[in-house]
C-alpha positions in Angstrom: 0.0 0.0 0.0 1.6 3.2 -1.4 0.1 6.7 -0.3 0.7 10.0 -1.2 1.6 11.2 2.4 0.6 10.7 6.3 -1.5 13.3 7.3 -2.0 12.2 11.3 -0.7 9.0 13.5 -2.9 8.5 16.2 -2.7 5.1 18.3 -3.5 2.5 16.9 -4.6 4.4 13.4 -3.1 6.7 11.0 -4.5 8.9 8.3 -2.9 9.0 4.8 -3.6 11.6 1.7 -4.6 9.4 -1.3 -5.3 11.7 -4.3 -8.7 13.3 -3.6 -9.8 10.9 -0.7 -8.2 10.3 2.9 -7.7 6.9 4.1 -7.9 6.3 7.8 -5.9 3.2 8.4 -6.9 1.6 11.8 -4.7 -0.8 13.9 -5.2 -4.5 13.5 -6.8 -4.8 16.9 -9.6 -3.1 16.3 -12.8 -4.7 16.3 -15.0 -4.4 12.9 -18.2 -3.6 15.0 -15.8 -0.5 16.0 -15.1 0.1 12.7 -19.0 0.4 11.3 -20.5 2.4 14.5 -17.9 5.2 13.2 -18.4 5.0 9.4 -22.5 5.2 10.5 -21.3 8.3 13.0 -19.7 9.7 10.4 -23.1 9.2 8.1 -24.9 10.3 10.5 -22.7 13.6 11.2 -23.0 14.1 7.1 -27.4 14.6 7.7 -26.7 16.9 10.3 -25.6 19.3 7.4 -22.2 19.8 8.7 -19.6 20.5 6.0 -17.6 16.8 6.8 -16.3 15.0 4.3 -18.1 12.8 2.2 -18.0 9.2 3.2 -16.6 7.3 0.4 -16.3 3.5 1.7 -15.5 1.1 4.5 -12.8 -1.8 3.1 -10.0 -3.7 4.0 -6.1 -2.6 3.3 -3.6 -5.3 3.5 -6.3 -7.3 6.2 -6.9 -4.2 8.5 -9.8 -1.7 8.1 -10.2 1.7 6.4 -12.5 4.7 6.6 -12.1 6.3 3.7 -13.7 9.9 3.0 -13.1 12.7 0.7 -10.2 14.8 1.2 -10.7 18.2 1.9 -7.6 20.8 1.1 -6.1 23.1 4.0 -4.4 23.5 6.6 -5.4 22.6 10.2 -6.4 25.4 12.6 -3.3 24.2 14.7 -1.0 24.6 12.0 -2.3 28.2 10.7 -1.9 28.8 14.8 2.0 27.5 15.1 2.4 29.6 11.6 0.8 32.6 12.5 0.8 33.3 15.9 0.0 36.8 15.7 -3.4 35.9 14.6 -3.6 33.5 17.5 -6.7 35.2 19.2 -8.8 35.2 16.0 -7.8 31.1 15.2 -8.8 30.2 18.6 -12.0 32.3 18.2 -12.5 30.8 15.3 -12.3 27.3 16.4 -14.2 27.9 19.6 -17.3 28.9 16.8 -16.9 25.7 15.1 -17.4 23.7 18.3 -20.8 25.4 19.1 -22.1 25.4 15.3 -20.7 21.3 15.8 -22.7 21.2 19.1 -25.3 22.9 17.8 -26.4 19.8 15.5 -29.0 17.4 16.7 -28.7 13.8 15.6 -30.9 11.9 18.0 -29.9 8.9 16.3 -26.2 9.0 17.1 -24.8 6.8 20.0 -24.7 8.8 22.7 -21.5 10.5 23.9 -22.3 9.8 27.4 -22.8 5.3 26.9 -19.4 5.5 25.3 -17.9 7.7 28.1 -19.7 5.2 30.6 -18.1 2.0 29.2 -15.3 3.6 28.4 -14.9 4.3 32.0 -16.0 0.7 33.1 -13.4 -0.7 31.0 -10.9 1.2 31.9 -7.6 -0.1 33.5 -8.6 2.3 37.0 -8.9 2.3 40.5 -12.7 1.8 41.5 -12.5 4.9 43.2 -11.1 6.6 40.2 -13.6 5.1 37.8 -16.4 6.3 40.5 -15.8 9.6 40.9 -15.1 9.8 36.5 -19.0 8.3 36.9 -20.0 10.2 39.0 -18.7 13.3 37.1 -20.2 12.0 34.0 -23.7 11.7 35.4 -23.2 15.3 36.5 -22.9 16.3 32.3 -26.2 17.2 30.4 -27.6 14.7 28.3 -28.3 15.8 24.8 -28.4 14.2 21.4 -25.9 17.1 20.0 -23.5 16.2 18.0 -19.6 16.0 19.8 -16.6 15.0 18.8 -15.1 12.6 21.7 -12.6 11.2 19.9 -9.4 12.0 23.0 -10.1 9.3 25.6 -7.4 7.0 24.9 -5.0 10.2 25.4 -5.9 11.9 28.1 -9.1 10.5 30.2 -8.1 11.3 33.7 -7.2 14.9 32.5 -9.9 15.1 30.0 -12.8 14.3 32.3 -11.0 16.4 35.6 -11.3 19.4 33.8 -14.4 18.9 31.5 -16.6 18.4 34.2 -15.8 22.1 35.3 -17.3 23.6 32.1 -20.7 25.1 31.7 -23.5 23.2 31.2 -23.7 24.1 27.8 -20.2 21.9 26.5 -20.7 18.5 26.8 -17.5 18.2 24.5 -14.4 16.0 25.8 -12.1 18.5 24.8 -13.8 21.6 26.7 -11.3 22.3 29.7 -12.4 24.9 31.8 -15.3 27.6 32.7 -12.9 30.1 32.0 -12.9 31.1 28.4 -9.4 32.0 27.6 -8.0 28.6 29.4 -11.2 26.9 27.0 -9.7 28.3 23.7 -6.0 27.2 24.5 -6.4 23.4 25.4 -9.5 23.1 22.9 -7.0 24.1 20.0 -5.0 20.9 20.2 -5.5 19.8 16.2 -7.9 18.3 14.2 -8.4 14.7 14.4 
């Protein structure tokens, strides 16, 4: 498998440019039932009317799965950020008004943020009284169909879900960080998935 260039490495998966479509290559270990609940997220995410990138096909590449979608030209908000600090303020701004119009979006039929933070948290290699108080935190969140992007909990839970439960009851994103707006904007700028 030959692509044009890697455009992300998370673990366990890593996003190559192919032409006009992105691949997103996952790790071996994932399970295919994985695999299909995000392709139908990301479906689902399209009917909201959010400018995403088409979904193009679920396959297999060289026996692991692949999400692959349209590409969509630019550079990351991160990037423009690291490039142009000066315009720092007015990026962040920026950003911040992408994650309301994102949370905005109703899609009632999208699995629920809060399930996945709940087994997620149950399956999680914790201390019972660490996973307790993250449940107890959770149940303390609104519960909304709006669409979020939650994609961070293999990076950062503990931090992630310390400092999210301390945001206004209007963010129910994981990467919201604090009830204070400037400490919000910096730690929610942290790249594009």
């Amino acid at each position: 498998m030959e692509f044009e260039r890697v455009l992300a490495v998370r673990t366990n998966k890593t996003v190559y440019r192919d032409g006009d479509r992105a691949v997103k290559l996952f790790g071996e270990d994932f399970r295919e039932s994985d695999i299909l609940n995000e392709a139908l997220n990301h479906a689902r995410a399209e009917e909201t009317g959010l400018p995403v990138p088409a979904l193009l096909e679920v396959c297999k590449i060289e026996g692991r799965w692949a999400i692959v979608t349209r590409f969509i030209p630019g550079k990351t908000l991160a990037r423009r950020m690291d490039e142009e600090p000066e315009k720092r303020e007015a990026y962040l701004e920026r950003f911040v008004a992408l994650q309301v119009e994102v949370q905005s979006r109703r899609s009632p039929l999208m699995n629920r943020l809060h399930d996945k933070m709940y087994r997620k948290i149950t399956e999680a290699e914790l201390t019972d009284a660490t996973k307790f108080e993250l449940h107890k935190r959770l149940a303390s969140l609104p519960a909304r169909a709006s669409v979020c992007h939650g994609d961070c909990w293999r990076a950062c839970c503990r931090t992630c879900w310390r400092n999210c439960t301390r945001t206004c009851a209007t963010a129910t994103s994981t990467r919201a960080t604090s009830s204070s707006p400037t400490r919000t904007r910096r730690t929610s700028s942290t790249g594009r998935t």
